[in-house]
KOLKOLSE-802101 format. One line per 5 residues: number of its first residue (from 1); for each residue x, y, z of C-alpha. Coordinates in Angstrom, 1 decimal, m for minus. Example, Ala and Ser with C-alpha at 12.3 -4.5 7.8 and 13.67 -1.06 7.14 Angstrom:
# residues 2
1	12.3 m4.5 7.8  13.7 m1.1 7.1 .
//
This chain:
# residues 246
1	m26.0 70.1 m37.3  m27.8 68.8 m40.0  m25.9 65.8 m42.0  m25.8 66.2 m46.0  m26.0 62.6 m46.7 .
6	m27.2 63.1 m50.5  m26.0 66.7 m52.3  m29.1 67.6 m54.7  m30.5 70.8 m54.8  m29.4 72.2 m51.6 .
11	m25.7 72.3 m52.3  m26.7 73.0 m56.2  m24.7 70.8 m58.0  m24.8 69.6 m61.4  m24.0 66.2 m62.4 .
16	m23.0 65.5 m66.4  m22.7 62.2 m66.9  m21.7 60.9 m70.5  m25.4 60.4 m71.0  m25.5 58.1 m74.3 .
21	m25.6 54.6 m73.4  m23.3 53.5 m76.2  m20.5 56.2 m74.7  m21.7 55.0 m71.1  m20.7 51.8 m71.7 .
26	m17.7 52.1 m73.4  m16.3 54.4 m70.3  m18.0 52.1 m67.8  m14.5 50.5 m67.2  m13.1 53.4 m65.8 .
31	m16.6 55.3 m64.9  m15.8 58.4 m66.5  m18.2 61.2 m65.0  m18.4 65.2 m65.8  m19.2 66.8 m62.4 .
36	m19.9 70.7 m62.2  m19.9 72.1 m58.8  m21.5 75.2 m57.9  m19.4 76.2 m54.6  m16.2 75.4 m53.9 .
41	m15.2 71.4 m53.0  m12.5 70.0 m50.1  m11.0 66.9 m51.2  m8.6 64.5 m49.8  m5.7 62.7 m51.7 .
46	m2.5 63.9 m53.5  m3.0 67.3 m55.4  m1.4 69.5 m57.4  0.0 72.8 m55.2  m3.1 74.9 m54.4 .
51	m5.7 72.4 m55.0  m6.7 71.0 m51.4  m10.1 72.7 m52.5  m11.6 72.3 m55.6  m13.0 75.8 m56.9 .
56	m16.6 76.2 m58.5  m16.6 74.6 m61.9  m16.7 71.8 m63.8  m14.4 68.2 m63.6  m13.6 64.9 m64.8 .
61	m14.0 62.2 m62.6  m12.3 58.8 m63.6  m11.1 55.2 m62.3  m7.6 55.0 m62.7  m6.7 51.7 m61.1 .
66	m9.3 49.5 m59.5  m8.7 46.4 m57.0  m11.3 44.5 m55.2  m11.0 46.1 m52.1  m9.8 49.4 m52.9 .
71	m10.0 51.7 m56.0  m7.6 55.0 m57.1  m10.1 58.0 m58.5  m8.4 60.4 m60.3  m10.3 64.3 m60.8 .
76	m9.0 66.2 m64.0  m9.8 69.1 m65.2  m12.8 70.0 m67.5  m10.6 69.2 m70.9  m9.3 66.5 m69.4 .
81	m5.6 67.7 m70.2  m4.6 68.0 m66.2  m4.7 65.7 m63.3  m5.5 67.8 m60.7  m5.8 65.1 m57.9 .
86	m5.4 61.0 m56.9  m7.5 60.0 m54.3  m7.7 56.5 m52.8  m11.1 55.2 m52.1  m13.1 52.5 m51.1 .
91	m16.1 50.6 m52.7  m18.9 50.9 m50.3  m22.5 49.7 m50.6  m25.7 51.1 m51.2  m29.7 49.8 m51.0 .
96	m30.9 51.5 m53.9  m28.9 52.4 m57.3  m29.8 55.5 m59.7  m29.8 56.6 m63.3  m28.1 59.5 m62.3 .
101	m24.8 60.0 m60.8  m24.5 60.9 m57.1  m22.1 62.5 m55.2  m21.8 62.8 m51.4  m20.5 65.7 m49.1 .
106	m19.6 65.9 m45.5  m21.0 69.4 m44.1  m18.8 71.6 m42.6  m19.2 74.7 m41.0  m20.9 78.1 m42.4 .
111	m18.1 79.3 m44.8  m16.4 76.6 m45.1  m16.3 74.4 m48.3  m17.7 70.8 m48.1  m15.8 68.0 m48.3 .
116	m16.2 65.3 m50.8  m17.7 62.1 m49.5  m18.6 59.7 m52.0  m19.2 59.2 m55.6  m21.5 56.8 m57.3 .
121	m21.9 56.1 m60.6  m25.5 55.6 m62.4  m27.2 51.9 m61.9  m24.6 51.1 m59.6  m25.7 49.8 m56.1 .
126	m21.9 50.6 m54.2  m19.7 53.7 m54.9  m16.3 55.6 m53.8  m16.2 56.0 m50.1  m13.1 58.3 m50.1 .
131	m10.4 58.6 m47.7  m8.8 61.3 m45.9  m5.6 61.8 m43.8  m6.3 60.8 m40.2  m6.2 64.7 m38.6 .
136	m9.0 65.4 m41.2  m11.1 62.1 m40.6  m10.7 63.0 m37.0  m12.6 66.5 m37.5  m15.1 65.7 m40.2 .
141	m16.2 62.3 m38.2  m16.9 65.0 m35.3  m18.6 67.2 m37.2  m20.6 65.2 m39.3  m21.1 62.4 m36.5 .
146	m19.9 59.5 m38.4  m16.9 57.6 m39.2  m14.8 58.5 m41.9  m12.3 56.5 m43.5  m8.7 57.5 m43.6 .
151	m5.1 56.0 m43.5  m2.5 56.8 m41.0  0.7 56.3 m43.3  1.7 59.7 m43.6  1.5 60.3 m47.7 .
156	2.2 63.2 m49.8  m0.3 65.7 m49.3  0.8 67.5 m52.9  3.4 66.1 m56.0  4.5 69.1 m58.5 .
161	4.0 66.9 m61.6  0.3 65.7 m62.3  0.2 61.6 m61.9  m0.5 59.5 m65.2  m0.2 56.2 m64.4 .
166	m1.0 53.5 m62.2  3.1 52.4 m62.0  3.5 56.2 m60.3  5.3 56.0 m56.9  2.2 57.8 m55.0 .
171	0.2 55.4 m56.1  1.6 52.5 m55.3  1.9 54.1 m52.3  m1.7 54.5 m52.0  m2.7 51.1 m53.0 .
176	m0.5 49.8 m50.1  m1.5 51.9 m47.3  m3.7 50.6 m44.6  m7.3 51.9 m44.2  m9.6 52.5 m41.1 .
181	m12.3 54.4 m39.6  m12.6 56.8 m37.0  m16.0 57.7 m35.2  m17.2 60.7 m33.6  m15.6 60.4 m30.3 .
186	m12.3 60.3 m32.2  m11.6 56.0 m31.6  m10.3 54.2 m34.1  m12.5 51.4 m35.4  m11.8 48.5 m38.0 .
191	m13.0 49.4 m41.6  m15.7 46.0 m41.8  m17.7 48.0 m39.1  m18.6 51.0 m41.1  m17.8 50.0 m45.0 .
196	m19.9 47.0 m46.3  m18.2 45.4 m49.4  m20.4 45.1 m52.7  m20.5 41.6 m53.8  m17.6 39.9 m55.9 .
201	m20.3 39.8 m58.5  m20.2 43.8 m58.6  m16.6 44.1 m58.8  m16.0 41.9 m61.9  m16.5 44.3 m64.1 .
206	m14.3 47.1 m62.8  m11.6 44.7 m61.1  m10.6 43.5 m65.2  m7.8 45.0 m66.6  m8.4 46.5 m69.9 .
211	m6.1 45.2 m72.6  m3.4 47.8 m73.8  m3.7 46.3 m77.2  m6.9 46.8 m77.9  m9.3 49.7 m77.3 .
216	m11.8 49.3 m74.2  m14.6 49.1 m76.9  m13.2 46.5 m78.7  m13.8 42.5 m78.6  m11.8 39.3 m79.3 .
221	m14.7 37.7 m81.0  m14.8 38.7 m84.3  m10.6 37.6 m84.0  m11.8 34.2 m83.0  m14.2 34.0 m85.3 .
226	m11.6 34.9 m88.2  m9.4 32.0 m87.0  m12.0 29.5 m86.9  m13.3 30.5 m90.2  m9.4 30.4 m91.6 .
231	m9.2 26.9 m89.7  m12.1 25.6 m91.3  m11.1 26.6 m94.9  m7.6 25.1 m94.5  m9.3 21.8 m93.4 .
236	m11.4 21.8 m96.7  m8.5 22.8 m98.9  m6.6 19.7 m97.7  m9.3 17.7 m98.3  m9.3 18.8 m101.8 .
241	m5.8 18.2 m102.5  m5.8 14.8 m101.6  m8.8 14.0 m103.2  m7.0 15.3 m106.6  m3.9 12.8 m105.9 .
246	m6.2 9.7 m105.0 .
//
């Protein structure tokens, strides 16, 4: 059966990312991507009811919480008003980054919808290895022949409330869990033998928290360069005073 390692053409899928780079980099802490698929999408993770399968159309993809050896994706809907799912994946690296966004599929049988693999984000060289409950990771390892990651804590499959923060129950949950691999004969293996971990250097940039203060777009230096000018005046103001009373 022939392996879709990279869905392009054949699986016609249109990838929006938020082309400018001035938006680009403002989303790039949370890699904010508009994804429009042309056939129906399996996913893993906690969903609302009914949404185990993305339908054909057009989503949100976003970082919601990111850690340096795991990361929680959240998928909303096109206006970005509903969470649809939170999915726990893993960095995982890649030779050769792109200008465009890529995302990944694991083929499945005629009739069946694909299941998402990965997702990487443009000029990155690592991306979202996702993870799957283990019965699923079991059949997609055997008919994609290669590992798949999932966890065997038993999680909730769907929540009836659409997740909004990080602080949420199910994910905490999710960040906790443990992670590992299964092969094609079905045999558990340790996640370092399939996933191979960017380098810290990558991560720094995702792994800081963004301040709830300020805006992500926004910087501390023009504040510090406020102070020091207000510091600076102060010291020639004293200076004044006291040469007036000498």
């Amino acid at each position: 059966m022939k392996l879709l390692s990279t869905v392009t053409a054949a699986f016609c899928v249109t990838l929006l990312g938020d082309a400018l780079a001035p938006r680009a980099e403002a989303a790039a802490w949370n890699r904010k991507t508009k994804v429009t698929f042309s056939a129906p999408v399996e996913i893993p993770g906690v969903h609302l009811p009914g949404w185990g399968v993305l339908p054909a159309g057009t989503y949100v993809f976003k970082i919601l919480d990111s850690q340096s050896d795991r990361h929680i994706v959240q998928i909303f809907s096109e206006d970005e008003k509903t969470v649809i799912a939170t999915v726990l994946a893993i960095p995982n690296f890649r030779l050769q980054a792109t200008d465009k966004t890529v995302i990944t599929f694991s083929e499945r049988p005629a009739g069946q919808p694909e299941a998402l693999h990965a997702w990487f984000y443009p000029g990155r060289q690592w991306g979202e290895e996702f993870v799957y409950p283990k019965a699923k990771a079991i059949e997609l390892a055997k008919l994609t022949n290669r590992p798949v990651l999932f966890t065997p804590v038993a999680l909730p499959v769907e929540v009836a409330e659409p997740i909004r923060s990080a602080q949420a129950p199910v994910v905490v949950e999710l960040k906790r869990a443990p992670i590992m691999a299964v092969n094609p004969a079905g045999e558990e293996v340790q996640l370092a033998q399939v996933v191979t971990p960017p380098p810290a250097a990558e991560l720094q940039d995702t792994d800081e928290v963004v301040p709830a203060t300020l805006p992500a777009t926004a910087s501390p230096l023009p504040f510090i360069g406020l102070l020091g000018l207000l510091s600076l005046g102060a010291g020639f103001g004293v200076r004044a005073v006291r040469s007036r009373l000498s």
